[in-house]
N, CA, C and O of each residue as an XYZ file, in Angstrom:
588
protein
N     -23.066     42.151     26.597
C     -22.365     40.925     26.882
C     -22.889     39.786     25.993
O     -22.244     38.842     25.536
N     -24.222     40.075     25.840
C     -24.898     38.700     25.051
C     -24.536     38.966     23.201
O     -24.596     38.212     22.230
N     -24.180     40.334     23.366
C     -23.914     40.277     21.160
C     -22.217     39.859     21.459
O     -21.613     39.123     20.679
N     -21.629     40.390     22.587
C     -20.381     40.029     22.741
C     -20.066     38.263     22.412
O     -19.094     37.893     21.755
N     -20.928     37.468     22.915
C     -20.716     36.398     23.514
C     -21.242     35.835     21.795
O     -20.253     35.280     21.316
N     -22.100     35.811     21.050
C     -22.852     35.894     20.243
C     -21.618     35.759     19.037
O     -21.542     34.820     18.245
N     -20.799     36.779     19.092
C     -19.851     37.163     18.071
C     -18.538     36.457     18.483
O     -17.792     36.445     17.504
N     -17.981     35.877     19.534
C     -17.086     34.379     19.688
C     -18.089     33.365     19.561
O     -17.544     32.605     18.762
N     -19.060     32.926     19.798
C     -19.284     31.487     19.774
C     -19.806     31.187     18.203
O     -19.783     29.977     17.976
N     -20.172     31.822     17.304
C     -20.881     31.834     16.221
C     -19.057     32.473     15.305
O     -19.245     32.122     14.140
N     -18.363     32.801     15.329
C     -16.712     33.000     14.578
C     -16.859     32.003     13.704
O     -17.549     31.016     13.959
N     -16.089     32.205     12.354
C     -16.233     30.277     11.382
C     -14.791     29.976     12.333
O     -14.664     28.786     12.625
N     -14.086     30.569     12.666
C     -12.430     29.088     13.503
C     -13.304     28.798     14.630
O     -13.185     27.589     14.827
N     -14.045     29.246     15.390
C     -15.021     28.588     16.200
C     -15.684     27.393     16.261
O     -15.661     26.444     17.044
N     -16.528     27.764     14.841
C     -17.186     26.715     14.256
C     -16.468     25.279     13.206
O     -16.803     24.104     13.061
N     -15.510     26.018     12.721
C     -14.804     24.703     12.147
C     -14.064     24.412     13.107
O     -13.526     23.406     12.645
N     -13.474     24.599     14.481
C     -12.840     23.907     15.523
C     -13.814     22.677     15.894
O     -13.463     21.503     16.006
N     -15.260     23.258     16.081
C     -16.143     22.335     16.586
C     -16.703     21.502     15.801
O     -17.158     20.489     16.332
N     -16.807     21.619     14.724
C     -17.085     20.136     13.649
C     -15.356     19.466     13.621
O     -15.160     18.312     13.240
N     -14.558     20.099     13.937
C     -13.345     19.182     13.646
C     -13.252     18.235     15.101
O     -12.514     17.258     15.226
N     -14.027     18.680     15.984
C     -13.916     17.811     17.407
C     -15.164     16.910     16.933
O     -14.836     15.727     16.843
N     -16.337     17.128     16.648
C     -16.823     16.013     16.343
C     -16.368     14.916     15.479
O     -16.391     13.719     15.764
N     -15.894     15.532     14.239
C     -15.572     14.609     13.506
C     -14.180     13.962     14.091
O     -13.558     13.401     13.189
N     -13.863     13.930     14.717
C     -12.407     13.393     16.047
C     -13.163     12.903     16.257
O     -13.232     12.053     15.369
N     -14.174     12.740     17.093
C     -14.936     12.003     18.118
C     -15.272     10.839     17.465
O     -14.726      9.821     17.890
N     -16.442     10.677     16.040
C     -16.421      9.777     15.578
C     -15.361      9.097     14.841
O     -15.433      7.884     14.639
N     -14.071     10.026     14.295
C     -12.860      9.005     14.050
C     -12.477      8.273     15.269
O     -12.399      7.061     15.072
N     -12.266      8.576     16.235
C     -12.254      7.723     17.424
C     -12.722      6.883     17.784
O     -12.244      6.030     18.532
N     -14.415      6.967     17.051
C     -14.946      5.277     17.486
C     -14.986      4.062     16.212
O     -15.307      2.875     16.155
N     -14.469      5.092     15.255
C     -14.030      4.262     14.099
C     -12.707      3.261     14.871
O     -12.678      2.076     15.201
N     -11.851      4.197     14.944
C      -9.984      3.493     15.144
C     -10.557      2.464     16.161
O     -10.419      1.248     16.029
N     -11.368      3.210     17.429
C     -11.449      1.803     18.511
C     -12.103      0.803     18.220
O     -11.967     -0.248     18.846
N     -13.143      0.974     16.966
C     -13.577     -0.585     16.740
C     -12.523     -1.457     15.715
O     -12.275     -2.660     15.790
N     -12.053     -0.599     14.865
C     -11.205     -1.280     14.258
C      -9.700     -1.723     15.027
O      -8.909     -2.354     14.326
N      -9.480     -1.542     15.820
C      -8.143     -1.959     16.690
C      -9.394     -3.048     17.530
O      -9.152     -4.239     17.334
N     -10.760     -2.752     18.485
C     -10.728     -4.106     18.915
C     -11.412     -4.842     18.116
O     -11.263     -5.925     18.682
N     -12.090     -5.072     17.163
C     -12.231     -5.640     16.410
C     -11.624     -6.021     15.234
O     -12.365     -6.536     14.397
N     -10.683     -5.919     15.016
C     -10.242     -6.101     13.602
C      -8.551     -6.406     14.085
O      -8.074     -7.532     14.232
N      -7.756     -5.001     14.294
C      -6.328     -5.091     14.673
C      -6.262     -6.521     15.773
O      -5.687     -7.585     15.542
N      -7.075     -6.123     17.053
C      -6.457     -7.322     17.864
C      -6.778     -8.706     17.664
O      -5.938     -9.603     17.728
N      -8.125     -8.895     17.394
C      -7.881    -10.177     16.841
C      -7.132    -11.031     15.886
O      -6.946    -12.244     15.981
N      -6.662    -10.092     14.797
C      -5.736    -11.033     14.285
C      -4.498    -11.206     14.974
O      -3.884    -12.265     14.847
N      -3.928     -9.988     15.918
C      -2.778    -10.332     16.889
C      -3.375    -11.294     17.818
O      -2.518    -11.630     18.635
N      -4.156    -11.697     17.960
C      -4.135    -12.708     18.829
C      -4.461    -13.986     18.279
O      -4.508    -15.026     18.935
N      -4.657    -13.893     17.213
C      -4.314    -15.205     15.916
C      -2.949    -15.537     16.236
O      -2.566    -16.535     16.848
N      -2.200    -14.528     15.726
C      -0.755    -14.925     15.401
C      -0.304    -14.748     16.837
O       0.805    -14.217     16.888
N      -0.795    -15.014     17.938
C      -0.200    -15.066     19.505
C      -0.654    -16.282     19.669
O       0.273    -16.921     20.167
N      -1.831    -17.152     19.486
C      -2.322    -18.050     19.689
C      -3.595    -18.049     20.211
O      -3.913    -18.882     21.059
N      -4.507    -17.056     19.731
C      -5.389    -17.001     20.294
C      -5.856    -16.415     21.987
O      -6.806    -16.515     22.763
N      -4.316    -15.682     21.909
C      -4.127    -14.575     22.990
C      -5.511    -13.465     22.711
O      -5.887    -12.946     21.660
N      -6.082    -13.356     24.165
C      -7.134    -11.607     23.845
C      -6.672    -10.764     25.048
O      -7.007    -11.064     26.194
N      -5.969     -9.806     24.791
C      -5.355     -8.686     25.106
C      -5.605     -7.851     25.927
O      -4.911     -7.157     26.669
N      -7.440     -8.034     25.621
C      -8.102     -7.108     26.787
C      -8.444     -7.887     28.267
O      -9.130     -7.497     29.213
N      -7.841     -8.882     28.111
C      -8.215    -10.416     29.450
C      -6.953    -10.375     30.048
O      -6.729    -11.402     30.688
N      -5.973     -9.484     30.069
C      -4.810     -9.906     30.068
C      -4.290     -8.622     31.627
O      -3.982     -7.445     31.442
N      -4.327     -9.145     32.669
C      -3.723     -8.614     33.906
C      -2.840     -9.292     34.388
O      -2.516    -10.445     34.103
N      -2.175     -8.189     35.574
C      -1.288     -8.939     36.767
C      -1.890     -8.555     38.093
O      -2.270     -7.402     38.297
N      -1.969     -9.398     38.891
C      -2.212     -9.372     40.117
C      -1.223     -8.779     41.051
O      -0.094     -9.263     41.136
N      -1.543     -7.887     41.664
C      -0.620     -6.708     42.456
C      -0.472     -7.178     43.662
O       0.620     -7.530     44.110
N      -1.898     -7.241     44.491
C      -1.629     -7.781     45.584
C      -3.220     -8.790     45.322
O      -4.050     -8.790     44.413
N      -3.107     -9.483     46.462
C      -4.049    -10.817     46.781
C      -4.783    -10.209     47.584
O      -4.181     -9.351     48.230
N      -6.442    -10.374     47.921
C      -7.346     -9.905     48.975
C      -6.732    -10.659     50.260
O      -6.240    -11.788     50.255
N      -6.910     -9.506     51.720
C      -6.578    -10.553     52.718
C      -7.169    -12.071     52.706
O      -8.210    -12.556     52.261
N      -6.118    -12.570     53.345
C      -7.003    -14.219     53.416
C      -7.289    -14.964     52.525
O      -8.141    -15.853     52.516
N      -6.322    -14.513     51.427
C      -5.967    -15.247     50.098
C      -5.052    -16.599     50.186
O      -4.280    -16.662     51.143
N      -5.075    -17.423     49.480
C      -3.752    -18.160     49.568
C      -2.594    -17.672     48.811
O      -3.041    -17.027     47.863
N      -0.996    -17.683     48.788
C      -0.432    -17.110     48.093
C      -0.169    -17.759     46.508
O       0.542    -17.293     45.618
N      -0.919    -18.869     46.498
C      -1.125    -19.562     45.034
C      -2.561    -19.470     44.508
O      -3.164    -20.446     44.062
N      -3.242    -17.824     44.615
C      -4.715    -18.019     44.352
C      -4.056    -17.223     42.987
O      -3.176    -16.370     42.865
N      -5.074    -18.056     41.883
C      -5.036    -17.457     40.812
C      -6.233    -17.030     39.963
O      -6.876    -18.079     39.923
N      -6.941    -16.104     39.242
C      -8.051    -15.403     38.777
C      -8.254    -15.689     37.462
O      -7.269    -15.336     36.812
N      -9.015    -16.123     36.861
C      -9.262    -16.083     35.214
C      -9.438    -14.669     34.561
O      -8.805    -14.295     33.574
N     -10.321    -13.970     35.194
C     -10.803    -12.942     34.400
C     -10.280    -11.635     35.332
O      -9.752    -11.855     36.421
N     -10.442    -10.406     34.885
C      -9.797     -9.405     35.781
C     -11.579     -9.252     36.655
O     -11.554     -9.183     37.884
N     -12.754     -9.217     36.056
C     -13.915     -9.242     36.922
C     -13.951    -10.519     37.907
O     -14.670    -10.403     38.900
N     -13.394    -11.472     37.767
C     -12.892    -12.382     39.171
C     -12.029    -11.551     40.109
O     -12.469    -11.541     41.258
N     -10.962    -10.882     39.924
C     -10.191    -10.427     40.269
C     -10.150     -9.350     41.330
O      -9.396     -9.169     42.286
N     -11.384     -8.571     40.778
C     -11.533     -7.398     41.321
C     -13.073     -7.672     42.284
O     -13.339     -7.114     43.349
N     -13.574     -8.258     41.860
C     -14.688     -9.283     42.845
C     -14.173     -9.372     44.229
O     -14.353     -8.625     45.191
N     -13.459    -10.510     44.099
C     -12.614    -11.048     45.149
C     -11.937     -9.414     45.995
O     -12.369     -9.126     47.111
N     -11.235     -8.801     45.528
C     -10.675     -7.800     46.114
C      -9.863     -7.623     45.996
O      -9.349     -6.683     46.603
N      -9.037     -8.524     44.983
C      -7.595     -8.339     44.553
C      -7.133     -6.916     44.122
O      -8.065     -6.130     43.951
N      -5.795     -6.395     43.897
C      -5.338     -4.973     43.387
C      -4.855     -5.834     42.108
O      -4.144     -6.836     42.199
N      -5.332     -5.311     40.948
C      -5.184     -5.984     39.332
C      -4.876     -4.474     38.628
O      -5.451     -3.386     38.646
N      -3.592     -5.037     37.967
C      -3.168     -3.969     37.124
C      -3.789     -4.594     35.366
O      -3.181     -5.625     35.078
N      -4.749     -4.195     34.320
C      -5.103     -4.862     33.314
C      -4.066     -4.163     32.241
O      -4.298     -3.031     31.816
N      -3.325     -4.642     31.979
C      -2.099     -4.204     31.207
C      -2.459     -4.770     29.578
O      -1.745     -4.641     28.584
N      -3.798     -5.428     29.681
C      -3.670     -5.652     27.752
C      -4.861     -4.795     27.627
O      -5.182     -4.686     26.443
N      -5.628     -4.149     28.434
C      -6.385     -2.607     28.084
C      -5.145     -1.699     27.419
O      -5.348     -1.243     26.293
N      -3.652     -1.376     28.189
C      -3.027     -0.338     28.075
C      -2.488     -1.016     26.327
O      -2.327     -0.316     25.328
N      -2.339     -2.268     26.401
C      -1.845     -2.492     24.520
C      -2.674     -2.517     23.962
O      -2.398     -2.743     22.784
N      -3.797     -2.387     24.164
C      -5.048     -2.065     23.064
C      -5.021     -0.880     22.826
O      -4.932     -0.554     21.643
N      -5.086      0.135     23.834
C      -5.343      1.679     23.875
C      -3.726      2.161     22.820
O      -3.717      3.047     21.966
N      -2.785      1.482     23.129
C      -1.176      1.630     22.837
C      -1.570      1.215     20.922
O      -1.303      2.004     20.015
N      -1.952      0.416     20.797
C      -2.269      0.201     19.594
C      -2.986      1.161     18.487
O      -2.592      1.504     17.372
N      -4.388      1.525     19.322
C      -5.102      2.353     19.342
C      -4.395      3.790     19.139
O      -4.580      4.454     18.120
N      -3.720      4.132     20.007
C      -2.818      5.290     19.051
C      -1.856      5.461     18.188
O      -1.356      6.480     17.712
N      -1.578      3.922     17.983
C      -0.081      4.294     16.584
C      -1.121      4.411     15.394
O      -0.953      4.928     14.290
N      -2.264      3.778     15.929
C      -3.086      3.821     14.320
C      -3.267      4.991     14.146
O      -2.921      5.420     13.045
N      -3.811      5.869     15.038
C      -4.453      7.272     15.261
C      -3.047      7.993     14.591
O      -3.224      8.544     13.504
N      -2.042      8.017     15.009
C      -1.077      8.752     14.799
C      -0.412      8.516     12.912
O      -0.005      9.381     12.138
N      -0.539      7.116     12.725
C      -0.072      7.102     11.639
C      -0.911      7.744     10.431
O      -0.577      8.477      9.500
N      -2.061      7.212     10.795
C      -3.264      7.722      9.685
C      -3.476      9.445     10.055
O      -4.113     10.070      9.208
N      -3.178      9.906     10.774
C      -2.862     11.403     10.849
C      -1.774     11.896     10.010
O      -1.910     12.498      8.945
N      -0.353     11.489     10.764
C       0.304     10.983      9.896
C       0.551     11.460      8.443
O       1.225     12.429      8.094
N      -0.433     10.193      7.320
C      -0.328     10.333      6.192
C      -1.158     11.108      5.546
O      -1.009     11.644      4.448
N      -2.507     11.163      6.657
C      -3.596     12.995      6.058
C      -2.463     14.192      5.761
O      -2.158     14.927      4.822
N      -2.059     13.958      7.026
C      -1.004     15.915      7.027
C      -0.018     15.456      6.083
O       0.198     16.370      5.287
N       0.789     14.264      5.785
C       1.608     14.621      4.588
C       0.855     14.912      3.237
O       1.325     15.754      2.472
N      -0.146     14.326      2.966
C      -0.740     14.329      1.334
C      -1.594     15.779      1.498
O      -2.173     16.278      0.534
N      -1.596     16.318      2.686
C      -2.180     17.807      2.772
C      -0.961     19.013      2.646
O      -1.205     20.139      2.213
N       0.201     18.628      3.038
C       0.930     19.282      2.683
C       1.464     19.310      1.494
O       2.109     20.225      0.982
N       1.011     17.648      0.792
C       1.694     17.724     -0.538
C       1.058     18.485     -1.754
O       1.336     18.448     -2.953
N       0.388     18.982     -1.254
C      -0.919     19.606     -1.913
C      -0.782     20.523     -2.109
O      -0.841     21.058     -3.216
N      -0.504     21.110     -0.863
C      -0.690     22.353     -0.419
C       1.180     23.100     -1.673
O       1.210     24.074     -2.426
N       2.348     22.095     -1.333
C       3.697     22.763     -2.282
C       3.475     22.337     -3.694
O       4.119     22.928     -4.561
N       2.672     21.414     -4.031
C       2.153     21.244     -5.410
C       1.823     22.489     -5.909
O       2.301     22.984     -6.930
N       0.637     23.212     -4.855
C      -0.047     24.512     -5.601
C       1.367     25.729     -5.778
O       1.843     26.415     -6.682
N       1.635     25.467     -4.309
C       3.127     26.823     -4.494
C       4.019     26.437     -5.361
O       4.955     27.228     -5.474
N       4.078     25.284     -6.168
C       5.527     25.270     -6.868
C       5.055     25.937     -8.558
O       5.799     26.434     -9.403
N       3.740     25.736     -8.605
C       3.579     25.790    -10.301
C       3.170     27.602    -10.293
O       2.222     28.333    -10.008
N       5.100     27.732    -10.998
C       4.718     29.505    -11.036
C       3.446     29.980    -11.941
O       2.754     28.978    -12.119
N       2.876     31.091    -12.569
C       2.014     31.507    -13.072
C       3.327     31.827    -14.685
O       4.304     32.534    -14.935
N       2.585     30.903    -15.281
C       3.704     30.894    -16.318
C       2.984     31.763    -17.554
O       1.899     31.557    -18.097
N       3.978     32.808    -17.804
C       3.517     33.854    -18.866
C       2.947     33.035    -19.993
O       3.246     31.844    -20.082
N       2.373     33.445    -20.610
C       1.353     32.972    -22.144
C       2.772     33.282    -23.183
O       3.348     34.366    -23.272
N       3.084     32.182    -23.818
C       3.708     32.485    -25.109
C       3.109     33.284    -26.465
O       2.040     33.159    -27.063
N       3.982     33.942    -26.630
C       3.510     34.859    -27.738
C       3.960     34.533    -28.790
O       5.126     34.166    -28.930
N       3.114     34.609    -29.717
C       3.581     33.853    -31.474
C       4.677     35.268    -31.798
O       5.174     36.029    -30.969
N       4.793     35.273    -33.019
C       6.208     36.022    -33.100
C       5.363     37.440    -34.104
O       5.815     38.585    -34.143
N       4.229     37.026    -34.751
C       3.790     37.918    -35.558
C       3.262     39.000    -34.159
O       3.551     40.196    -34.166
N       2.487     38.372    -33.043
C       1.999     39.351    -32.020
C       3.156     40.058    -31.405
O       3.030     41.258    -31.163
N       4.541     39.296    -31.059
C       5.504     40.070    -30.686
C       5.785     41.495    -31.678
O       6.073     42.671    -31.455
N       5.629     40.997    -32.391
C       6.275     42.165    -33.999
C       5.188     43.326    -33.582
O       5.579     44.314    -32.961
N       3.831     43.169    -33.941
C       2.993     43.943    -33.721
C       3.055     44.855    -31.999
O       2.993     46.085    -31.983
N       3.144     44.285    -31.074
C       3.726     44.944    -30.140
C       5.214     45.889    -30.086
O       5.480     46.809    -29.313
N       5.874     45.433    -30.949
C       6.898     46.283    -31.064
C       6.437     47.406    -31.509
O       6.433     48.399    -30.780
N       5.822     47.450    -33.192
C       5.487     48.452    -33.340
C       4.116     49.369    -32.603
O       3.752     50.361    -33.234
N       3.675     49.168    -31.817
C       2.868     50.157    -31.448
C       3.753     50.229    -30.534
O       4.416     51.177    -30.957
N       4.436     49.781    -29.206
C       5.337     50.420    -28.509
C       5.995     51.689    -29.104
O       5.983     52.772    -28.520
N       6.705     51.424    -30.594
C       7.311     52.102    -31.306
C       6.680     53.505    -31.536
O       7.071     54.618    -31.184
N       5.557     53.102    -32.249
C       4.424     54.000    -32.698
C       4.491     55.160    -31.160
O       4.890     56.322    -31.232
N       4.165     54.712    -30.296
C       3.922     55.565    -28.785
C       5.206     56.203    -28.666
O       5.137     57.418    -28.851
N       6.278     55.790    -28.431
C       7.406     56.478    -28.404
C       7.868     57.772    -29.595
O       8.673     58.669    -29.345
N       7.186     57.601    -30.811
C       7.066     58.889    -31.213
C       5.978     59.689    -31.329
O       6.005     60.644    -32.105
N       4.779     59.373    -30.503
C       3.987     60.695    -30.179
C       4.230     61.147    -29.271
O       3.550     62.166    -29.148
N       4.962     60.969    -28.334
C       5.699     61.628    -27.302
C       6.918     61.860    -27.362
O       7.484     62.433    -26.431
């Protein structure tokens, strides 16, 4: 059982599955710093200084609320006891995957373009000068009358 076990976990599609999940893992904390650092802040330039990840609705009010209580932060929110839906987590994360998807995306096209680049260029015969053609004739020739 143990050479069994030995001979799947040590396979190379095994092993290149599992460096391809790591290296996912750290593309992942690449895209998420660059979407919250980089992508959203400038959307929240051009919003007005909107931040995305501050951004809930209040579902319901803790008992014994007034019905005009209002929360700054979603950690006020959820303090208090309110039910807070944080809906500019879900457009960060939403963001967070068109990047993921596009930059995938354009890997798998320029990998495929690669890949019909190699299949299109046939194996193109060697041109033959005309004196080597001649000379091939005659020994062809030559063979055809020793037999």
């Amino acid at each position: 059982m143990l050479a069994e076990f030995k001979k799947f976990a040590f396979k190379g599609n095994l092993m290149d599955m599992a460096v391809g999940i790591i290296i996912g893992g750290a593309f992942g904390t690449v895209v998420k710093s660059l979407v919250g650092d980089v992508v959203m802040p400038v959307i929240g330039l051009i919003t007005g200084g909107v931040n995305f990840n501050d951004k809930f609705w209040t579902m319901r009010l803790p008992k014994g609320a007034a019905d005009e209580t209002i929360y700054d932060t979603i950690e006020e929110a959820t303090k208090a006891g309110a039910t807070v839906m944080p809906y500019g987590n879900f457009l960060t994360a939403a963001v967070s995957f068109i990047i993921v998807a596009f930059v995938l995306f354009i890997i798998i096209k320029k990998f495929i373009a690669a890949f019909d680049k190699e299949e299109e260029k046939p194996a193109e015969e060697p041109k033959v000068s005309d004196d080597v053609a001649l000379l091939t004739e005659i020994r062809d020739l030559l063979k055809d009358q020793k037999s």
